[in-house]
C-alpha positions in Angstrom: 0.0 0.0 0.0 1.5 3.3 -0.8 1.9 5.8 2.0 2.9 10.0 2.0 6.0 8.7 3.3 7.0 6.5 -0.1 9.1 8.1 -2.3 7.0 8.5 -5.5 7.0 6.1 -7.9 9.1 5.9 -11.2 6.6 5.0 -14.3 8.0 3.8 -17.2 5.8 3.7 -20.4 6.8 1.2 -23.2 5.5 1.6 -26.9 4.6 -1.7 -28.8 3.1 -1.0 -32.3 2.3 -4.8 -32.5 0.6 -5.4 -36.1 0.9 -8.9 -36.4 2.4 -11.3 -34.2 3.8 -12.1 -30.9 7.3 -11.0 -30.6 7.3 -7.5 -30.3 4.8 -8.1 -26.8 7.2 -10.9 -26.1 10.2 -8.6 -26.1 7.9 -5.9 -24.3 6.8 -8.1 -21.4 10.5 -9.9 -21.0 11.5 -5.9 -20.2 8.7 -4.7 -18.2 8.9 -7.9 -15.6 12.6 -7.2 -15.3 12.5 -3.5 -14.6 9.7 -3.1 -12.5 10.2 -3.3 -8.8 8.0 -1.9 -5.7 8.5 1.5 -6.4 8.8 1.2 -10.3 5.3 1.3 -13.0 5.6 0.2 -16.2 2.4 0.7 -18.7 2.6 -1.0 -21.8 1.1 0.6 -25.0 0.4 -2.5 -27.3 -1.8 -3.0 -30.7 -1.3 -6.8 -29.9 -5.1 -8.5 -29.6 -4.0 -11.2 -27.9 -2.4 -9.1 -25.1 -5.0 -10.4 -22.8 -3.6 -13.7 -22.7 -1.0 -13.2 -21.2 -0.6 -13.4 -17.8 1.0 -9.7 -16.4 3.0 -9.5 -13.1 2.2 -6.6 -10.2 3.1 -3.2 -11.3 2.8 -3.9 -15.0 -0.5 -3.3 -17.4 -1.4 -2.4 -20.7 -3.2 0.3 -22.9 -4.7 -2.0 -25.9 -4.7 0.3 -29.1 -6.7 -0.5 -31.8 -5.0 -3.3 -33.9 -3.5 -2.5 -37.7 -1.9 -5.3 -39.8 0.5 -4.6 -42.1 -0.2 -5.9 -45.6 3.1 -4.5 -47.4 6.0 -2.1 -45.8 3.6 0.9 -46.2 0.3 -0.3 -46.5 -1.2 -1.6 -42.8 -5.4 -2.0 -42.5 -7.3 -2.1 -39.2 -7.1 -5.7 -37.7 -10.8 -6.0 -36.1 -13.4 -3.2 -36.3 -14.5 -2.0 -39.9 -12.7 1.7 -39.6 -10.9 3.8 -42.8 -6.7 2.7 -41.6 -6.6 6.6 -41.0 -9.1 7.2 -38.7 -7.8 3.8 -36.8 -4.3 5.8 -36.9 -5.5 8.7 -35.4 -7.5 6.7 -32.6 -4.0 5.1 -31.8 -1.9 8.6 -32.1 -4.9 10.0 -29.3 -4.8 7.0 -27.1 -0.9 7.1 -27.2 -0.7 10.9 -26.6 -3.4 11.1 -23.8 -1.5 8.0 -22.0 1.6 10.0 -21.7 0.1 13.2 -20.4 -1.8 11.0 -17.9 0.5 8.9 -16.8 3.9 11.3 -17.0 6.0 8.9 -17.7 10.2 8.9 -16.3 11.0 7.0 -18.7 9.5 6.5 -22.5 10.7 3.5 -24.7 9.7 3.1 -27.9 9.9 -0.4 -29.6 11.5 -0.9 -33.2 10.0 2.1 -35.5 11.5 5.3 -34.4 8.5 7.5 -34.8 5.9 4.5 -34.2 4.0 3.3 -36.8 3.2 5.4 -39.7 4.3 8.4 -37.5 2.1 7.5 -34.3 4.2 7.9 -32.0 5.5 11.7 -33.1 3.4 13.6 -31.3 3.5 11.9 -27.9 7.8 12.7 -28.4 7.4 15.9 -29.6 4.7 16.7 -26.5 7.3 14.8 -24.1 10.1 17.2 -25.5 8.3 20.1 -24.9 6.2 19.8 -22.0 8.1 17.1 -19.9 11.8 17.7 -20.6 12.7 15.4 -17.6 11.5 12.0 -19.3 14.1 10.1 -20.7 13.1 9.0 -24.6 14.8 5.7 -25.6 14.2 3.8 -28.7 15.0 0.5 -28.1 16.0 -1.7 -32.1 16.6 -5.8 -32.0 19.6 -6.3 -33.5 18.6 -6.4 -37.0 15.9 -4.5 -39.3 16.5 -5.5 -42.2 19.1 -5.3 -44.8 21.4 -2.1 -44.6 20.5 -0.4 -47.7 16.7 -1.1 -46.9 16.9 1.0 -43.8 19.3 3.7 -44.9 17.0 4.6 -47.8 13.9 4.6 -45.7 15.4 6.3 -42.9 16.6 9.3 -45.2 13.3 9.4 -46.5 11.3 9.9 -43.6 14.2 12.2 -41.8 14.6 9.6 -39.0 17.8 10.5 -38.6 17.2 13.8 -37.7 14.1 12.9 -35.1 16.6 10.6 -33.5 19.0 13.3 -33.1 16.6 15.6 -31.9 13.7 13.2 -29.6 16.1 10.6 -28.5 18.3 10.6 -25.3 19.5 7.2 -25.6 19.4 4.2 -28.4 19.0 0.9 -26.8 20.5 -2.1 -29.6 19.4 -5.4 -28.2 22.4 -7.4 -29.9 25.6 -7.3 -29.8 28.1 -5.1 -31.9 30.7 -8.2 -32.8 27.9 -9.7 -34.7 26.0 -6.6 -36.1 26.7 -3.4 -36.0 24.1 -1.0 -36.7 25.6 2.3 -36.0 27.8 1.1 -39.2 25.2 -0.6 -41.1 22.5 1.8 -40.7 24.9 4.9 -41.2 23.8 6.7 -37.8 25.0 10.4 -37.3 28.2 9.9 -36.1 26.7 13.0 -33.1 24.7 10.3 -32.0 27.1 7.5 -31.5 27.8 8.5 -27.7 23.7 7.8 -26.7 24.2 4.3 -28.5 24.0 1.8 -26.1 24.5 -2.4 -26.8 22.6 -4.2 -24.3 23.1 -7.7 -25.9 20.5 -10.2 -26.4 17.5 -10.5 -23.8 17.3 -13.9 -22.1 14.0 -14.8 -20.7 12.9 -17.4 -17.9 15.0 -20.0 -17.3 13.2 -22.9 -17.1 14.9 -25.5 -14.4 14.9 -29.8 -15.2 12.0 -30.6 -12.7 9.7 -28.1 -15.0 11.5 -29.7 -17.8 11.1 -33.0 -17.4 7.6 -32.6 -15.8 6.8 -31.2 -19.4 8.5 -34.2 -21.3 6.2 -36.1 -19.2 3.1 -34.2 -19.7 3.5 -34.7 -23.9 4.5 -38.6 -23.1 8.2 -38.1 -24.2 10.4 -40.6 -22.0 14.0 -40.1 -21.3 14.4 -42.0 -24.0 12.8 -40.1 -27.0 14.0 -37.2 -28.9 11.6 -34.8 -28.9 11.3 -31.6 -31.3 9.2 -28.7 -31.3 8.5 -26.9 -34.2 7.2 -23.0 -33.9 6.5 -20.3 -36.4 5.5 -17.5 -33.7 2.2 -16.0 -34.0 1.6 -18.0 -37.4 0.5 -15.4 -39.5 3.8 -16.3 -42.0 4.7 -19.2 -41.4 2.9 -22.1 -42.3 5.7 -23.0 -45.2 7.9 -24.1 -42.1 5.2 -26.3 -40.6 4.6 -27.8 -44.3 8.1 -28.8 -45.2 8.0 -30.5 -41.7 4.9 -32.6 -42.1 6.2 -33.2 -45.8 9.3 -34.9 -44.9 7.2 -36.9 -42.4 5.1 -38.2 -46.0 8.2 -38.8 -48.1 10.0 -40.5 -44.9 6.8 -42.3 -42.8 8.7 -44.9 -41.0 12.5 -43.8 -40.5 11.8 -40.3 -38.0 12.6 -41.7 -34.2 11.4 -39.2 -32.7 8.6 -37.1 -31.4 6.8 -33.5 -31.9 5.2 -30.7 -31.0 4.1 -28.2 -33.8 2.6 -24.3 -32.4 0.8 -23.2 -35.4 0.2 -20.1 -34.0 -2.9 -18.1 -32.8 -2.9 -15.9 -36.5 -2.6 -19.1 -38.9 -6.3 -19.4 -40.3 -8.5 -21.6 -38.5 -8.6 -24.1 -41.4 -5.5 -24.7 -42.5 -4.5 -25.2 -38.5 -7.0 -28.1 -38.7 -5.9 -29.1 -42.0 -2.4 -29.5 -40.8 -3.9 -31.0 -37.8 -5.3 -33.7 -39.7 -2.3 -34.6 -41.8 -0.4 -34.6 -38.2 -2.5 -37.0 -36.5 -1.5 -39.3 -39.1 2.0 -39.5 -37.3 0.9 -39.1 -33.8 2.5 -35.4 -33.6 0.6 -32.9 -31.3 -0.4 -29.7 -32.9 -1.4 -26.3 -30.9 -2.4 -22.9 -31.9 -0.6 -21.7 -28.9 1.5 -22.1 -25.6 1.3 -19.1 -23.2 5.2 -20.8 -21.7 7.0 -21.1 -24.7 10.2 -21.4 -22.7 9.2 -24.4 -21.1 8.2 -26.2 -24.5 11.8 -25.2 -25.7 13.1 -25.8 -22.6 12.3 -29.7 -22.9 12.7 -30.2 -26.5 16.1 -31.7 -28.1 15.7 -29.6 -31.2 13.8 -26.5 -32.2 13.0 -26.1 -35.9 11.6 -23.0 -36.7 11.7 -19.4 -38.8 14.3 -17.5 -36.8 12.9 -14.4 -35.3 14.7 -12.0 -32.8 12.2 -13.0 -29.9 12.0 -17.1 -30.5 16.2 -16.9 -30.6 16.4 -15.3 -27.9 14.1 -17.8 -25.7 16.1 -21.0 -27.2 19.7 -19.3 -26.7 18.0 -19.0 -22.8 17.1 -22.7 -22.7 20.5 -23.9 -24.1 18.2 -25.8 -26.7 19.7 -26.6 -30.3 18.0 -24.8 -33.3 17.6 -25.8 -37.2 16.2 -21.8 -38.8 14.4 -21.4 -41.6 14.2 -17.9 -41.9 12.0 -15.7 -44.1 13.3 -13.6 -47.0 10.4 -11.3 -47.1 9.0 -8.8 -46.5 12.5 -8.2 -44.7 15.9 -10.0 -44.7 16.6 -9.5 -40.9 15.8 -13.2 -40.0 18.3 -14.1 -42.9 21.1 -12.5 -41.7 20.5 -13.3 -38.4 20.4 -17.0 -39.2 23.5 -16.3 -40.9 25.1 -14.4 -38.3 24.7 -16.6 -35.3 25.4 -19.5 -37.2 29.1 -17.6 -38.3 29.2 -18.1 -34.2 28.3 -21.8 -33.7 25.0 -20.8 -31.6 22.5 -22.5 -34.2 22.3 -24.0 -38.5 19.8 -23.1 -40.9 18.4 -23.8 -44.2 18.2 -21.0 -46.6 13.8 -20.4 -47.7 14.2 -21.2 -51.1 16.4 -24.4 -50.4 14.2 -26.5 -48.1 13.6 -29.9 -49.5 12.0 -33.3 -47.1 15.8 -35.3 -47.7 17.9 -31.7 -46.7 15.6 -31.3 -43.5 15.9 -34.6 -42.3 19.8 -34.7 -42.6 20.2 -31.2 -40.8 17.4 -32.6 -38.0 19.8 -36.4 -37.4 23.0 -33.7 -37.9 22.1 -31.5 -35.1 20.4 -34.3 -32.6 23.8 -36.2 -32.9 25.9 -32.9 -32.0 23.9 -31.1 -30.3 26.2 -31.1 -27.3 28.2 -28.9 -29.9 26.0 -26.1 -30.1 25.0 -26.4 -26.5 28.6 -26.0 -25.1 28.6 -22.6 -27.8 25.3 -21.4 -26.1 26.6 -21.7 -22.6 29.3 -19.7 -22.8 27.4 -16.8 -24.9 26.3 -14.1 -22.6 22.4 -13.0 -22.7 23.1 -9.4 -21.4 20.3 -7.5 -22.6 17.8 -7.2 -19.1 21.2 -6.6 -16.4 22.2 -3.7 -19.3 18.9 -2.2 -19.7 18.2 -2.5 -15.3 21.4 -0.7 -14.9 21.0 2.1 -17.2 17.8 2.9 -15.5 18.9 3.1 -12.4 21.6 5.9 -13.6 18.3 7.6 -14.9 16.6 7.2 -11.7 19.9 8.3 -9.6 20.5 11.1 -12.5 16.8 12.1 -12.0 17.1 12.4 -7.8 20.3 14.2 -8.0 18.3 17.2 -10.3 15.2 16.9 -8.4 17.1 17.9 -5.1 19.4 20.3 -7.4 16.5 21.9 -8.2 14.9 21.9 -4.4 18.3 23.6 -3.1 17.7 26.3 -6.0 14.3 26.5 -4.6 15.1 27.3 -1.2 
């Protein structure tokens, strides 16, 4: 119960467009639980519609904004009500704009799109700027967009690089530099290098053997049994994944010793989920359209096959699991080089989109079960930095922000 005596508390707002998908709540959620305490709010501004689901610790809640789905780079359509995408923006750029002046945020971070999406975001930074000079602004970008030249040329053309220069305090790079630099690859103002700051990737939960094995036992996979889960995120992309994996099944029916798991995904269509269903049951796989504990489902697999994402690599590298990507290639190449990056570093393999075949996925699949001690010896010694980064530069905001506030009450006096 808060008393006069308490020191007041520190709220922190968070910005997560969320169009489609699950990650960017994931990596939203996996922040707020690590930097809230007691004394420390964090509100969550989310377009995610199945925020709901998840279950949100004390001191954390959420604003739900209208949801928009993007159906090219620049074309995005409301997600559930009937409403013209510009009146459905300007709902959201309210909503956003009257949360900040209510809530007065310390600290505002803004996930992925510099200026929110198609611009959202602007006026609540500009109002901040303005009105609230004390809140810190930080945007906080996973460690890769997309290919360089992509986001050079559509940064120049919507001035980001001047907004970030002028509405940002700090830039928070989930990722680390030695395996992609984006102050280089994006061409950032070299005035802004000094605000840069490389957090490294975000673990999540740990999940410990006794929940491990008490999931292995839940599915009915013994000690014995290699068990692989196959994921493609919120779905809405990635059903190609789940069909080359039920394909090999057809072309190999009798020579796969071991078992699975497939998460279609809450966005995949309701009937190719139950078509894929079907053609599952056939070998006694398990399909879901979702797991609210991902971690533990990685946690007790022996392989994860899946597209590559910045969210569902971070939970694996956190569960010392073994990964076979298949990453997209569009809209954006940032699951490609990713894949390509963190396999340069021994942390996970892949199979390029466009290369997938039932006789290729089986051989990586009986490669990386017979070495996967291999890539779990890489994964434990590769540091998951990102949360003890981000907790450490907010508490130099909140001991900057106490040191002006009694500055200020000395001038006072």
């Amino acid at each position: 119960m808060h008393t006069e005596n308490d020191p007041p508390a520190y709220n922190i707002l968070m910005y997560s467009h969320d169009t489609y998908g699950l990650g960017h709540i994931r990596r939203t959620m996996a922040i707020a639980n690590h930097l809230r305490d007691a004394n420390t709010n964090v509100l969550i501004l989310t377009g995610s519609p199945i925020a709901g689901r998840f279950q949100f610790p004390q001191h954390v809640d959420f604003v739900r904004i209208p949801g928009m789905i993007k159906k090219s780079n620049d074309d995005y359509q409301s997600f559930s009500i009937r409403i013209h995408p510009e009146k459905a923006l300007s709902i959201r750029t309210n909503i956003i704009l009257a949360t900040a002046r209510t809530f007065q945020p310390n600290l505002f971070i803004v996930d992925k799109e510099p200026l929110g999406l198609k611009r959202e975001v602007l006026p609540t930074l500009e109002w901040l700027k303005s009105e609230s000079p004390s809140t810190m602004t930080v945007l906080g970008l996973r460690d890769i967009l997309d290919d360089a030249a992509v986001i050079r040329n559509d940064w120049r053309e919507k001035n980001v690089y001047t907004y970030l220069d002028r509405l940002y305090d700090e830039i928070w790079v989930y990722g680390n530099r030695d395996i992609y630099d984006p102050t280089e690859m994006y061409a950032i103002p070299e005035q802004i290098h000094n605000r840069i700051q490389y957090t490294g990737y975000i673990p999540r939960k740990k999940i410990s053997a006794r929940t491990r094995n008490a999931v292995r036992k839940k599915y009915r996979v013994s000690d014995d049994d290699r068990f692989i889960l196959v994921t493609t995120g919120g779905g809405g992309d990635g059903l190609e994944v789940i069909e080359h994996y039920l394909a090999m099944h057809d072309h190999f029916p009798t020579s796969l010793p071991f078992k699975s798991i497939i998460i279609t995904g809450p966005f995949m269509p309701k009937s190719i989920r139950e078509a894929f269903a079907k053609r599952a049951k056939k070998y006694n796989i398990k399909t879901l359209p979702f797991h609210p504990r991902m971690e533990e489902l990685m946690s007790a697999a022996d392989l994860v096959v899946c597209m590559g994402g910045y969210n569902t690599i971070c939970e694996i590298l956190t569960q010392h699991t073994p990964a076979l990507i298949i990453p997209r290639e569009t809209p954006r190449k940032e699951q490609l080089i990713r894949a390509i990056r963190l396999k340069e570093e021994g942390l996970l393999d892949f199979i390029p989109w466009t290369e997938v075949t039932p006789h290729l996925l089986r051989e990586k699949i009986f490669d990386l079960l017979r070495d996967g001690h291999h890539y779990e010896k890489r994964i434990n010694s590769f540091a998951l930095s990102g949360l003890d980064t981000m907790l450490a530069r907010l508490t130099y905001f909140k001991e900057k922000g106490f040191t002006v506030e009694n500055t200020l009450r000395c001038i006072a006096r």
